[in-house]
N, C-alpha and C positions, 0 to 999 in steps of 0.2 A: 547480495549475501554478505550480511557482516564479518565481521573478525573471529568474531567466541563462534559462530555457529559454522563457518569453516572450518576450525581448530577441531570440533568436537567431531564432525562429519570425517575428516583427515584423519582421527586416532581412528573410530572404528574402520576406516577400510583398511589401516595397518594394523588394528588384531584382528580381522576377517570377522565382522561380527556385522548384522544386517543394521542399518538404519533405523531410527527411534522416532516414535512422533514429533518429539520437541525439534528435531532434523529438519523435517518437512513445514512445519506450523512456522518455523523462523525463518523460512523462505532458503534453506538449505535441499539442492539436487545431486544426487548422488549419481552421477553421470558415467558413462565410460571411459570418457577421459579421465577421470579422476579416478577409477577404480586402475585403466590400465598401469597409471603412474606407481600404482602401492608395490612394495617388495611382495606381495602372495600372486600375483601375477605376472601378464606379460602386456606388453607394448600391442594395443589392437589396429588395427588400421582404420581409415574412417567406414571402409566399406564393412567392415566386422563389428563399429560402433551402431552402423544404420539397423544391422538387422537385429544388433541384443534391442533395440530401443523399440524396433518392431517384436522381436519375442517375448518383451515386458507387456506389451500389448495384447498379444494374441496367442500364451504360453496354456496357464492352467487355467483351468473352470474358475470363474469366479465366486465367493461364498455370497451367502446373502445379504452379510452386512455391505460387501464393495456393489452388491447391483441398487441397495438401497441410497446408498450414497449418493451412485450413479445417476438413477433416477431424480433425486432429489437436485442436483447439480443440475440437469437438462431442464426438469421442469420450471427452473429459477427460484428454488427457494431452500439453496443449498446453505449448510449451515457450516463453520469454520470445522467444526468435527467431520463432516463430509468429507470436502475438499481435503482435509488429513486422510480421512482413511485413502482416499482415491489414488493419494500423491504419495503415501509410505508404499500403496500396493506399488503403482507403477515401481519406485525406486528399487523396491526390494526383488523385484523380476527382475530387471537390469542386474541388478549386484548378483542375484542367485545364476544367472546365464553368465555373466562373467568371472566368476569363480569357477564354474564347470570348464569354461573355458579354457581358464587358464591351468587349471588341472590336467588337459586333456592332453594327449602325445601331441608333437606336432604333425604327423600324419591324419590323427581324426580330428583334426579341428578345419580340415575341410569339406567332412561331413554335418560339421554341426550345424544346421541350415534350420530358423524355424519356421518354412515351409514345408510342409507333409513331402514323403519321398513320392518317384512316380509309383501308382499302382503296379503291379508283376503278380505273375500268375504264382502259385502257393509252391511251396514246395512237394505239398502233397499232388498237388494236378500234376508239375512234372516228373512226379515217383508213378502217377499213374501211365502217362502216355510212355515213359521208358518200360514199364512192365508190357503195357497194351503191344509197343516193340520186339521186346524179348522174349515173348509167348510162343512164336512161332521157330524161335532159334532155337530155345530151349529144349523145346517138344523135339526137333530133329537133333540136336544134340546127344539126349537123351536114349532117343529110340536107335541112335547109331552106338553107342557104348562109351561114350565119352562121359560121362557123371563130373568126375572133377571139373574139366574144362566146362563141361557147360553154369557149375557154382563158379568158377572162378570169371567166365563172361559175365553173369547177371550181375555176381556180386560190386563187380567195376564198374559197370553202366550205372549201377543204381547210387554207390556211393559218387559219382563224377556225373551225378544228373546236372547239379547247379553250378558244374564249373562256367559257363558262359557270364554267371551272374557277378564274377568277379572284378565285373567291370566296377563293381557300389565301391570296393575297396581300394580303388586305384585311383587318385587325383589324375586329373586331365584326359579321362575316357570317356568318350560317354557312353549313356546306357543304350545296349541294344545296337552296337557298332560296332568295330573288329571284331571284338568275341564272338557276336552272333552273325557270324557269317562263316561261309562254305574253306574261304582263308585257314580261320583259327582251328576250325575243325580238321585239316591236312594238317597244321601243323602240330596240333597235339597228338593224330597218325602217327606223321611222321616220329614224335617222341617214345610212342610208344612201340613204333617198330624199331629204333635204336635200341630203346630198352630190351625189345624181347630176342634180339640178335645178339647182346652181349649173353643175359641168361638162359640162354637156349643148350648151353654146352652142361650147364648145371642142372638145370629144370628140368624134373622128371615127369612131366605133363602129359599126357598122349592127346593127341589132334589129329583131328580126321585126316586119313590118308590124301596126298595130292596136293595137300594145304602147308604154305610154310610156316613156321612160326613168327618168321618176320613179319608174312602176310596177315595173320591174324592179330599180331598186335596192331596194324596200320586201321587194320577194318575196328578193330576195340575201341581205340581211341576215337578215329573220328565217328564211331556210330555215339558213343558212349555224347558228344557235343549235341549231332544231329538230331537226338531225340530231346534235348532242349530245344533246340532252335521249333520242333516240329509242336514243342504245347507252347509255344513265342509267336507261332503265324497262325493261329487262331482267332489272335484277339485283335481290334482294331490297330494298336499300335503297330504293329506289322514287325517282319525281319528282310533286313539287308540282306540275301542269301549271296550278293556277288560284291558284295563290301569291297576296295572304294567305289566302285560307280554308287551312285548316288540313287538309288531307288529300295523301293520297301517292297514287300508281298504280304499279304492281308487274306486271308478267309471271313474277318469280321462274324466270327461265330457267335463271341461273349466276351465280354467285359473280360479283364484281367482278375480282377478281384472277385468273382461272382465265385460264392460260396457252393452252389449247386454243382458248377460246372467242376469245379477242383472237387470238392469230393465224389461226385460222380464219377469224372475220368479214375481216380483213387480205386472207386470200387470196382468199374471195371477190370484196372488191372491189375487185381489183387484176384477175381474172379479169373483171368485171362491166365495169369501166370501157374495159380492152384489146376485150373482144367489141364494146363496142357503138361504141367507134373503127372497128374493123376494119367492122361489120358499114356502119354510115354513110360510110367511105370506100368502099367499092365499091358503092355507089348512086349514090355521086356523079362528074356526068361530070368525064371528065378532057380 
């Protein structure tokens, strides 16, 4: 790489501006290294260098002038405009993943991986299997005179269906391990029965007779987990239920991703949850 065509590759990664053909034609690479050195970024490591170099690769769809390129390169009868377009695209993928990068918090830039995440079942599938669970609480809830407590049950299961999934946003967890095991679900219990013992003196709630309120927060919480772990072991990937020993459980029903299945389970217990309304409000006097 010459002198002038260094200088000129050096100014645009210090006004943050993409690479030019004449960059690439004069045998100028706009590399990671070179980008992490500019004041609009950060210092990448080499393992953070490998994968932008691999997601300049294998980032966006190609247009049709880079596959015409491409083609023309392979088949050998590539022409110096080719070999440009080929080598500005690569560059300018590098430089666009490293500018994201260096934009991003340091907490998500250990999500930013460009290999696809693992498959996981939808969030509609596990709205569905928490409802296809709370149908039959509900329904007894209901028919015993509890109304509020039983809105106040669904409504926490359903929003705290995807708490297991929190493992995506935690560096150093993996997926599908402490959260989703029999563990995390006691101890989120356990939080919730703290909680429900301190507000219990304030809380004007009424719950079934016999029942404490501590004890129903215990049973909220970890059921509010269990019904994620329970649309988690359907699919081959399996769940840890006695996390750390080291073993899965599997049903191997369906794919994580299978669109039938997540909106099926959906409809079910959108069906499950309306019947056993319906079927509990006309038991109960009016």
């Amino acid at each position: 790489m010459n002198g002038t065509a260094a200088t000129t590759a050096s100014r645009r990664v210090r006004r943050n501006t993409p690479p030019s053909a004449s960059d690439v034609t004069s045998g100028t690479r706009i590399s990671a290294s070179a980008i992490s050195s500019s004041p609009v970024s950060v210092r990448v490591t080499n393992r953070w260098a490998a994968r932008m170099t691999t997601n300049s690769a294998t980032s966006a769809a190609p247009s049709e002038s880079a596959r015409t390129a491409r083609a023309a390169c392979h088949g050998g009868r590539a022409s110096n405009e080719a070999r440009t377009s080929m080598h500005l695209g690569a560059a300018a993928g590098t430089y666009t993943f490293a500018a994201r990068f260096a934009a991003a918090p340091p907490a998500a830039r250990a999500f930013m991986s460009p290999t696809p995440p693992r498959p996981d079942v939808f969030r509609r599938g596990h709205l569905g299997v928490a409802m296809l669970t709370l149908s039959p609480i509900t329904f007894w809830l209901l028919s015993t005179g509890y109304p509020v407590f039983a809105a106040l049950v669904a409504g926490t299961v359903l929003y705290l269906a995807m708490l297991p999934d929190v493992d995506h946003r935690i560096p150093g967890i993996p997926h599908r391990g402490p959260t989703h095991s029999l563990l995390f679900a006691g101890a989120v219990g356990a939080v919730f029965a703290a909680a429900a013992s301190l507000v219990e003196p304030v809380l004007s709630v009424a719950v079934p007779g016999g029942v404490s309120m501590v004890a129903f927060g215990f049973l909220l919480g970890f059921g509010a987990v269990f019904t994620h772990l329970l649309g988690d072991v359907i699919t081959p990937a399996g769940v840890n239920f006695l996390w750390p020993y080291p073993r899965e459980w599997s049903l191997y029903l369906t794919p994580a991703d299978s669109t039938l299945w997540n909106w099926g389970l959906f409809g079910l217990g959108v069906f499950a949850m309306a019947g056993s309304v319906a079927l509990a409000v006309r038991g109960l006097p009016i």
